[in-house]
FIDRENBA-116191 format. One record per atom (N, C-alpha, C): atom name; residue number from 0; residue in three letters; y, x, z. Coordinates in pm, 1 decimal, always signed. Layout:
N
SITE   atom   seq   type         yy         xx         zz
SITE     CA   NUM    ALA          Y          X          Z
...
END
This chain:
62
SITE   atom   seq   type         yy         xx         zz
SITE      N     0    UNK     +542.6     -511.9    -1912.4
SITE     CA     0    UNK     +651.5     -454.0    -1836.2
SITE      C     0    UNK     +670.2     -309.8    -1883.5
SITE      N     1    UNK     +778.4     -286.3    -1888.1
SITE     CA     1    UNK     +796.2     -162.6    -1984.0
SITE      C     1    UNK     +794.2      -24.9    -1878.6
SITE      N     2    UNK     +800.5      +77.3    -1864.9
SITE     CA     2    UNK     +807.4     +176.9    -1767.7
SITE      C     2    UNK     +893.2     +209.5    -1683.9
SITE      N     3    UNK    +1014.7     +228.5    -1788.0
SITE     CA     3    UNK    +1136.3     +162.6    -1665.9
SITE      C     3    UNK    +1147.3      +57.0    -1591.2
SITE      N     4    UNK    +1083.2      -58.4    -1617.3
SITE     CA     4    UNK    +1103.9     -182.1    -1527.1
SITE      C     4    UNK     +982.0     -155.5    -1379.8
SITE      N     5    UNK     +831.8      -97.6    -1415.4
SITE     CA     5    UNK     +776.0      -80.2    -1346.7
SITE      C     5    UNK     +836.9      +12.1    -1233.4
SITE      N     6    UNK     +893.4     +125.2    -1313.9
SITE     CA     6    UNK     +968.3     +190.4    -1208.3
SITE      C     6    UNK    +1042.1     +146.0    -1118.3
SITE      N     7    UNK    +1117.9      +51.2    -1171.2
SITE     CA     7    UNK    +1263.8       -2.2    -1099.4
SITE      C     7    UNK    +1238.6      -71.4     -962.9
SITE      N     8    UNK    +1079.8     -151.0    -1011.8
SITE     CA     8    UNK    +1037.5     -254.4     -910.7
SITE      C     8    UNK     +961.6     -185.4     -827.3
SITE      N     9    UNK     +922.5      -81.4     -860.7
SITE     CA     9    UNK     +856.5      +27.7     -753.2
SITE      C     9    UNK     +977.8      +25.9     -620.5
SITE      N    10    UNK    +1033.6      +94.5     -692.8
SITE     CA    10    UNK    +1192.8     +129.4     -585.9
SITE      C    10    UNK    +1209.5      +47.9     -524.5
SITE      N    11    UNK    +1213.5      -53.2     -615.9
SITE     CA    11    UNK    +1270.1     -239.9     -513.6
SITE      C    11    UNK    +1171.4     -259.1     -391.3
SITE      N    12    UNK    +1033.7     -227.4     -423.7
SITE     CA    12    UNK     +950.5     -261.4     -318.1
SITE      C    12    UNK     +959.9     -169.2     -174.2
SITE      N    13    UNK    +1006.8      -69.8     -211.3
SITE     CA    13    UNK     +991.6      +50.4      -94.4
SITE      C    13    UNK    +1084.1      +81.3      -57.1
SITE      N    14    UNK    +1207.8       -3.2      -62.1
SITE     CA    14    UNK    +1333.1      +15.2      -22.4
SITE      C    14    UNK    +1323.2      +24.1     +146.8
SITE      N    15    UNK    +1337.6     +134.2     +218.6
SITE     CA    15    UNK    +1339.3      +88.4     +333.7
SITE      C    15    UNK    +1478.1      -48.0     +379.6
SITE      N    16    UNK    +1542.8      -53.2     +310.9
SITE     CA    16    UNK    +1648.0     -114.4     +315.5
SITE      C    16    UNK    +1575.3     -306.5     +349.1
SITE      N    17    UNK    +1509.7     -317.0     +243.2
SITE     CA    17    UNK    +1417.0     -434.5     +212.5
SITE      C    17    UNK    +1339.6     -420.0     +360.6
SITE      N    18    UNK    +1269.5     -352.6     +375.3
SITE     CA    18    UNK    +1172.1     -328.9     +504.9
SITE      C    18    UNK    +1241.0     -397.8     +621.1
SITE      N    19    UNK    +1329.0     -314.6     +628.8
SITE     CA    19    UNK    +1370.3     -288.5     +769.6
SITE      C    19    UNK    +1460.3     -432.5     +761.3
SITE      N    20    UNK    +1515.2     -495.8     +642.6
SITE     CA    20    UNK    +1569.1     -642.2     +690.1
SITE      C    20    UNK    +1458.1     -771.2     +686.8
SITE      N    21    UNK    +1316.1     -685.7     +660.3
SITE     CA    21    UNK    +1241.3     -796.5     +671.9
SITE      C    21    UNK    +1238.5     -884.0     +560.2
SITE      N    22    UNK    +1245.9     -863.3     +455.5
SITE     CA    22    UNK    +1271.1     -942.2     +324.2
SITE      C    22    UNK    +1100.0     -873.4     +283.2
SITE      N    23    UNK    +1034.2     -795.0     +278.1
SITE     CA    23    UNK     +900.4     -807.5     +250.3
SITE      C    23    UNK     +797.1     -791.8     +359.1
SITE      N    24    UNK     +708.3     -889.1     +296.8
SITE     CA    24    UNK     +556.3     -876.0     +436.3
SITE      C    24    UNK     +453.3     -792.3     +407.1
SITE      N    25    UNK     +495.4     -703.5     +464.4
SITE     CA    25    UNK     +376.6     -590.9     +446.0
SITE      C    25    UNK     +263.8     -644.1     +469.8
SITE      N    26    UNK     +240.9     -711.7     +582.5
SITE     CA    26    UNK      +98.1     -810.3     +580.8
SITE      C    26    UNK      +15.0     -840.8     +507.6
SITE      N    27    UNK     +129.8     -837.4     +379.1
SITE     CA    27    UNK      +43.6     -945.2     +313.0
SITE      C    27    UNK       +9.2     -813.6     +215.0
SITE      N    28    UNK      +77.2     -699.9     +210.4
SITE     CA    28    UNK      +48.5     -649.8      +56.8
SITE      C    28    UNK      -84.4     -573.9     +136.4
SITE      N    29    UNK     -129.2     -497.0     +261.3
SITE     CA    29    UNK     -210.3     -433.7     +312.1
SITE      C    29    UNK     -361.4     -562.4     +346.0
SITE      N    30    UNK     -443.1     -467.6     +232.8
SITE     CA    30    UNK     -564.4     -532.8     +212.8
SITE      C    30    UNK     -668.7     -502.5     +332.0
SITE      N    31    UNK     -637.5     -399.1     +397.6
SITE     CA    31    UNK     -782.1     -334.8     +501.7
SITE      C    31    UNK     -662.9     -246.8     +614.1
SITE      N    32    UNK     -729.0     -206.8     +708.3
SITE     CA    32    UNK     -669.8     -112.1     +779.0
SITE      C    32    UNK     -783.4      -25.0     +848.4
SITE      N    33    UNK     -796.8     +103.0     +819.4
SITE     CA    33    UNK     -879.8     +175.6     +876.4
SITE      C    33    UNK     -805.3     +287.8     +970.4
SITE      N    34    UNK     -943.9     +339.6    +1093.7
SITE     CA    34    UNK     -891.1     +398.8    +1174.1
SITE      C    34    UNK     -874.8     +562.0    +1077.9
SITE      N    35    UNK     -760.3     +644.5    +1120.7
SITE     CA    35    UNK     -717.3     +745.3    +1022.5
SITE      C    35    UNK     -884.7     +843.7    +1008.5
SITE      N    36    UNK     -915.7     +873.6    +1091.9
SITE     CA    36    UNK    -1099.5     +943.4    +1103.6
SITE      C    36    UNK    -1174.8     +910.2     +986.5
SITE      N    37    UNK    -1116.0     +788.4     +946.7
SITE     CA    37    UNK    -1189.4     +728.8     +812.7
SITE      C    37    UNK    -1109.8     +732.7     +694.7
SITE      N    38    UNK     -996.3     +812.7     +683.7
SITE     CA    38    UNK     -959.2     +855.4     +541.2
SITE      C    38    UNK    -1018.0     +904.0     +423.8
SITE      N    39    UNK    -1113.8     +971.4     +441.6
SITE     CA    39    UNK    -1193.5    +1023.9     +336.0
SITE      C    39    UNK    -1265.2     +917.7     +281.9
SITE      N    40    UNK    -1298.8     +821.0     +377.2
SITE     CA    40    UNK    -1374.7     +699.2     +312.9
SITE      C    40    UNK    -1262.2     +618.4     +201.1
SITE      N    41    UNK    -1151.8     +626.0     +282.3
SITE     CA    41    UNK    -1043.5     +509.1     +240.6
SITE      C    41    UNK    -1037.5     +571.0      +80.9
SITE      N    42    UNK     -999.3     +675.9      +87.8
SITE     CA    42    UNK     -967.3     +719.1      -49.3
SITE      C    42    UNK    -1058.5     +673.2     -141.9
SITE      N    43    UNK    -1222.9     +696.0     -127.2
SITE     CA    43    UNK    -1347.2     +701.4     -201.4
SITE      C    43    UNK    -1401.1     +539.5     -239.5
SITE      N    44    UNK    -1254.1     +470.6     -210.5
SITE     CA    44    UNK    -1273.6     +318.4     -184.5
SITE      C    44    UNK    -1204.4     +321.8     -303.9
SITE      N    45    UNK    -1036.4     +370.2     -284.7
SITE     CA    45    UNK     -935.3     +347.2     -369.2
SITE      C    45    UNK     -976.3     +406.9     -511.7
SITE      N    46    UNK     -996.7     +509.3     -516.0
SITE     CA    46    UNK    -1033.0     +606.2     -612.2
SITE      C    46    UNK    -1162.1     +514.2     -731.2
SITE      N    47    UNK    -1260.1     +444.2     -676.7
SITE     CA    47    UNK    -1404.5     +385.2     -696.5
SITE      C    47    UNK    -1355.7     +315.2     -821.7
SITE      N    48    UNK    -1249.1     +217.8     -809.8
SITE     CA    48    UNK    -1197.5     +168.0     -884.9
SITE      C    48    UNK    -1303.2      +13.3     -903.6
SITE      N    49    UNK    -1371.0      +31.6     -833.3
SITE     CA    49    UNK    -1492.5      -70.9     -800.4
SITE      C    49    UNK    -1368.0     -240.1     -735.0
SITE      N    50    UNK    -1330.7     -197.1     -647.8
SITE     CA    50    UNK    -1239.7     -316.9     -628.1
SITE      C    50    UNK    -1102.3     -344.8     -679.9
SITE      N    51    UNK    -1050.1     -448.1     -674.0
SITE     CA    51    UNK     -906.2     -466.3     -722.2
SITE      C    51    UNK     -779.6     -357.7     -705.5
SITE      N    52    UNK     -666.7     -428.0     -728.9
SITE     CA    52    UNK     -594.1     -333.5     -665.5
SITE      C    52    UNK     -548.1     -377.7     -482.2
SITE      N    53    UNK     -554.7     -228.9     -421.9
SITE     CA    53    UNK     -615.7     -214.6     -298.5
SITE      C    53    UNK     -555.4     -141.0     -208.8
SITE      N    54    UNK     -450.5     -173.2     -147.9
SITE     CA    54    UNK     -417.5     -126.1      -18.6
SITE      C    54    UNK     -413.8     -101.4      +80.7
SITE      N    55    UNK     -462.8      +55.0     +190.4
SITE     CA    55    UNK     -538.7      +86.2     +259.0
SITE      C    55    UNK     -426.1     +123.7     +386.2
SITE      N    56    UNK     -381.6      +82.9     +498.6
SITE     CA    56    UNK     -329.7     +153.6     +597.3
SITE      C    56    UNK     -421.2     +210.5     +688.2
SITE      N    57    UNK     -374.3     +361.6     +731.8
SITE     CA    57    UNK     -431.4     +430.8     +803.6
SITE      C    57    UNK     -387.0     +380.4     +995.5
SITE      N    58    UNK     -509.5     +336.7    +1038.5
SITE     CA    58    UNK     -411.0     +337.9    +1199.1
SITE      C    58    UNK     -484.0     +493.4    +1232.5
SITE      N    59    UNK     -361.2     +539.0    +1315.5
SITE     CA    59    UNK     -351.1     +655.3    +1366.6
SITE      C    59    UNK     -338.9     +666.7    +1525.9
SITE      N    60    UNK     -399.3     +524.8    +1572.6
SITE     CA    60    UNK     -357.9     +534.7    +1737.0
SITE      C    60    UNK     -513.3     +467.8    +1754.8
SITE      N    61    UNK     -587.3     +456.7    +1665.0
SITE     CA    61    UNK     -768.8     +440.8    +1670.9
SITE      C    61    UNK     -806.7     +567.2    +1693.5
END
């Protein structure tokens, strides 16, 4: 995939437009959810490079 295309599909994914009509499941792309207190961990997860690719939501009402 060339750089422009990666780009393009970046955009495509984060369209709030897409979101908000419900055309993607965030569900599915969010791998873990930690309470926000545990950000420093979350990062030292992402960063490790030890696991796949890895998507971390912060809850902020933990």
């Amino acid at each position: 995939m060339t750089e422009w295309a990666r780009t393009r599909a970046s955009e495509q994914l984060t369209s709030p437009y897409l979101l908000a009509a419900g055309r993607i499941d965030v569900d599915a792309l969010i791998r873990d959810m930690m309470p926000a207190a545990e950000a420093p961990r979350a990062f030292e997860r992402l960063s490790s490079g030890e696991e796949p690719l890895m998507t971390v939501a912060l809850d902020w009402t933990a």
